[in-house]
C-alpha positions in Angstrom: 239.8 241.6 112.2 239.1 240.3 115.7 240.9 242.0 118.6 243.8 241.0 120.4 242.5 241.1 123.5 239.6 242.8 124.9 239.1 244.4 128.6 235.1 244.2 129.4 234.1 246.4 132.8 231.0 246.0 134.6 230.9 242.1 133.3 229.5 240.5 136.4 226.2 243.3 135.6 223.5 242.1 133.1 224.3 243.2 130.1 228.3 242.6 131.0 227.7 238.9 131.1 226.1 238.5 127.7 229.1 240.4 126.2 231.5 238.3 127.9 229.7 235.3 126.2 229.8 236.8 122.9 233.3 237.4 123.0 234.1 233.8 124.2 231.8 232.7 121.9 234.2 234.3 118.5 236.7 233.5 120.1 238.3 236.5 121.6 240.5 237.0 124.7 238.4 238.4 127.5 239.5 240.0 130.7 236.6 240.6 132.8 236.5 243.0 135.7 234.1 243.6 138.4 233.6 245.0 142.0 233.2 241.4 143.4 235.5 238.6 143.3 232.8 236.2 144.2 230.5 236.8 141.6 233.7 236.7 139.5 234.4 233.7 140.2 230.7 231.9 139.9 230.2 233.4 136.2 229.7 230.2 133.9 232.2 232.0 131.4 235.1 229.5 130.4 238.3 229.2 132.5 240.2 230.9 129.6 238.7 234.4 130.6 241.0 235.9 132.9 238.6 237.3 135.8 240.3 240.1 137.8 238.2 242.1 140.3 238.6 246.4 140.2 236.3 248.9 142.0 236.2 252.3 139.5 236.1 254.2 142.7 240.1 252.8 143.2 243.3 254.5 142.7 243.5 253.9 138.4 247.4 254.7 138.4 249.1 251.9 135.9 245.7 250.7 135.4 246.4 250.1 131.3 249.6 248.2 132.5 247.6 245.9 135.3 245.4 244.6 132.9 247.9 243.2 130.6 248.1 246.2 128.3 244.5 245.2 126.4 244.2 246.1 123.0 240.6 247.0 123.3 237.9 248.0 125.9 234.3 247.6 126.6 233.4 249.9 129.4 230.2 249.2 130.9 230.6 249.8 134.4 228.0 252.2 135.7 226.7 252.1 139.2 223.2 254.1 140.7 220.7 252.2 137.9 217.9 252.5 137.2 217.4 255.6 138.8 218.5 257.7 136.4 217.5 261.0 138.3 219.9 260.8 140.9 222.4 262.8 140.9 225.5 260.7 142.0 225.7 260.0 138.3 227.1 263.4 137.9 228.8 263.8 141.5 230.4 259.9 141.5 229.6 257.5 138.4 230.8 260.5 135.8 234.2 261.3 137.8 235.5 257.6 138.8 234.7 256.5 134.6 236.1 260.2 133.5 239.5 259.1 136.0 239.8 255.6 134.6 239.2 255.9 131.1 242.1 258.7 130.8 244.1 256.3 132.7 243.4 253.6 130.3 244.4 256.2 127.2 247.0 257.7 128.2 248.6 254.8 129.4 248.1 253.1 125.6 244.9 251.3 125.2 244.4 251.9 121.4 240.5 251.0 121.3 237.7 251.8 123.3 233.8 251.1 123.2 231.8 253.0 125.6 227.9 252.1 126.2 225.5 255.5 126.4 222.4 255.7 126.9 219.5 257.2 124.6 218.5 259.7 127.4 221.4 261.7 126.1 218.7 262.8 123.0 216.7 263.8 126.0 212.7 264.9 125.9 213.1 264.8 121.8 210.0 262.4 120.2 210.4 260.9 117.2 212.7 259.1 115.3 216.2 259.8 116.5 219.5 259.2 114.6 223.2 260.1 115.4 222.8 263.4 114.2 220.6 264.7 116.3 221.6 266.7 118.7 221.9 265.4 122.5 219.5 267.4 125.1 219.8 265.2 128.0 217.3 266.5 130.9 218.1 263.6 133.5 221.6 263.1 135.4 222.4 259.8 134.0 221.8 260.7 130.5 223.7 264.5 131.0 226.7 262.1 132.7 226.7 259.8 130.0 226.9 263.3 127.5 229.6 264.6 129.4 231.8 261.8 129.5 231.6 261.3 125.6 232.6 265.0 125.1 235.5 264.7 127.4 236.7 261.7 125.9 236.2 262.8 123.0 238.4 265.9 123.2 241.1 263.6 124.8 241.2 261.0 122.3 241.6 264.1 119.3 245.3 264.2 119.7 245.8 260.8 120.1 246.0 257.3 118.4 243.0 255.7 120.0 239.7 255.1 118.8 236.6 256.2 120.3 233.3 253.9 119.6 230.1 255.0 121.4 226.8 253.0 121.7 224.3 254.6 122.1 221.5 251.9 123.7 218.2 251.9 124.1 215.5 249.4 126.0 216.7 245.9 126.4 215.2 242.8 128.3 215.9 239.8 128.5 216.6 236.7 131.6 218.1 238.4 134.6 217.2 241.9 134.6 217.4 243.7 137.8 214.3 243.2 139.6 212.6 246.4 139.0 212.7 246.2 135.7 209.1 245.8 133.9 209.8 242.5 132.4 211.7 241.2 135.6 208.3 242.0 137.8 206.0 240.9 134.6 207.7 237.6 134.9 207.9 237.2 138.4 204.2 237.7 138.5 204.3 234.7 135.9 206.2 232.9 137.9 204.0 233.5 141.3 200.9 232.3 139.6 199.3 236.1 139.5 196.2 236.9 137.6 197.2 240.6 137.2 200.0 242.9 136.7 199.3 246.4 137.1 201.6 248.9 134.7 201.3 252.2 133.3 198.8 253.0 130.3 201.0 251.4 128.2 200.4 253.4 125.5 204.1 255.0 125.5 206.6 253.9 122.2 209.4 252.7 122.9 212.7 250.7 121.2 213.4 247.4 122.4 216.0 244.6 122.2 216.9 241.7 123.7 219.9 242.1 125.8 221.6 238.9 123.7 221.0 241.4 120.4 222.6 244.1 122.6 226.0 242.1 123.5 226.2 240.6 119.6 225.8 244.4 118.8 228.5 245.5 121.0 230.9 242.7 119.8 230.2 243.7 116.2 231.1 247.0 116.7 234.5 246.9 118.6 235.5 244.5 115.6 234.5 246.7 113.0 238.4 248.0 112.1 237.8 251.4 111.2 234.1 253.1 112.7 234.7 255.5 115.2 232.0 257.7 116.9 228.7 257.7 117.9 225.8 254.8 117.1 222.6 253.7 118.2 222.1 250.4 119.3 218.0 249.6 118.7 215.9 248.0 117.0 214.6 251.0 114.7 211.1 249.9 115.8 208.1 251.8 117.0 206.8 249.5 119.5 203.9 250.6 121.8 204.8 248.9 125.0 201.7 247.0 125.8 202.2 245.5 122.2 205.5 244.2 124.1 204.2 243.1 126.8 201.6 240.9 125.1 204.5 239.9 122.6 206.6 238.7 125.5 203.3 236.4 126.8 202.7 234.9 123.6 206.1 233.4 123.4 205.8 232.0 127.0 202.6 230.9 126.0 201.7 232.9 129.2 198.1 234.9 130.2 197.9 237.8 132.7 195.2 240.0 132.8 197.0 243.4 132.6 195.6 246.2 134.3 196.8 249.1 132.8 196.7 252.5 134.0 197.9 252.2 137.7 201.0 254.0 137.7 201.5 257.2 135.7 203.7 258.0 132.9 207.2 258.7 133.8 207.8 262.4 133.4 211.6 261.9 132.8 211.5 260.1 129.5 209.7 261.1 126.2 206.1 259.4 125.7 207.2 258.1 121.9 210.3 258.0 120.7 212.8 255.2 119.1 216.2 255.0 116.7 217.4 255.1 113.9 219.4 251.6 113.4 220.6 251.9 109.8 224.3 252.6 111.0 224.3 249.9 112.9 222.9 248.0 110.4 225.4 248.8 108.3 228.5 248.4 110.6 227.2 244.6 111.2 227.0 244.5 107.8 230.7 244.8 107.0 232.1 243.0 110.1 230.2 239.8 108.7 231.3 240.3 105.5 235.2 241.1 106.4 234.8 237.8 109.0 233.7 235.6 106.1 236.8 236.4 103.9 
């Protein structure tokens, strides 16, 4: 059952634009919101998305009615990445969603998809599913945490469904610029020899960002899941395995010299998900589109 109409946030950011696509691409009525107007406006989506420009940080009241009374949202707005230690994801990003989301509820929006973030598990190693309990050490993921259990509580008493996506790694064309893949491939592009990186020996979960928005657009049409689902791969992928993956479809070489920055020590040193949920929610959404 496709939605009426769906309300995507953050959908000028990097992930926002490939969800936009998807929509467009089954189909679906898209109203896409960002802070500017101009890069609004440039996005190569069709003219039939309706592009209106909102800063979270703005007065929310009769948000639900601005928009055109969406049936379903796909909140990915979230400013202060990729540092994920700083604490204006607590003090600012967590208040101005908290604000506009409850606007969005109570007002009558009937069906919301939130993305979170697998720092919510925390320091935890290992395979990690939906049932294991969040931890989150860093602001952004304790933020994310929050948010979910407030809206969580709110949405108990009422008519609305909650989804939450819990994502992990993606790259993919476009990435902020101090992303590992963005600098990898702007080394590429400069004609480098080297790339210095970490040890590279970390395991981690990754997908490309165009898996990431089909993900999201399978979920808010599955009809009836509600709660909390990681969005991987359900590899184990030791990162300079990646790496060397990503060169081998450019048919690139670059000597890697690994070892010149440390570890994070904000993120677990191995760790990845558990996708057989969202295995199995793709499953059905293809299956109930094909009757």
């Amino acid at each position: 059952m496709k939605p009426a109409r769906v309300l995507v946030t953050g959908a000028t950011g990097f992930l926002g634009n490939h969800v936009v696509n998807e929509l467009v691409k089954r189909r679906i009525p898209v109203v896409a919101t960002g802070r500017d107007q101009a890069k609004l406006d440039s996005a190569g989506w069709p003219d039939l998305v309706e592009r209106v420009s909102f800063d979270l940080a703005d007065s929310h009241q009769g948000v639900f009615e601005s928009f055109g009374q969406p049936s379903h949202c796909i909140h990915l707005a979230w400013s202060g990445l990729p540092n994920y230690n700083s604490e204006t994801h607590m003090t600012e990003c967590l208040p101005q969603s908290r604000s506009f989301l409850f606007d969005m509820i109570n007002g009558g929006l009937q069906h919301l998809l939130v993305t979170g973030t697998c720092f919510e598990y925390g320091m935890q190693e290992g395979e990690l599913d939906e049932s294991t309990e969040p931890k989150p050490s860093n602001p952004y993921g304790k933020a994310k945490d929050r948010l979910r259990q407030e809206l969580e509580t709110l949405v108990s008493g009422k008519p609305a469904r909650l989804q939450w996506a819990r994502i992990f790694y993606m790259y993919g064309a476009g990435q902020g610029e101090k992303s590992l893949f963005a600098q990898l491939q702007k080394a590429l592009d400069d004609g480098e020899t080297t790339f210095d990186m970490s040890g590279g020996q970390q395991i981690r979960d990754f997908l490309p960002v165009e898996e990431i928005a089909e993900a999201l657009a399978d979920i808010i049409c599955h009809p009836t899941h509600s709660g909390v689902v990681n969005v991987c791969s359900g590899r184990s992928l030791v990162l300079q395995s990646l790496v060397q993956e990503y060169l081998q479809k450019r048919n690139a070489s670059i000597k890697l010299n690994l070892g010149v920055y440390p570890y994070p020590d904000w993120e677990p040193f191995r760790f990845w998900g558990n996708a057989e949920l969202l295995t199995s929610i793709r499953k059905e959404v293809r299956e109930l589109s094909s009757l």
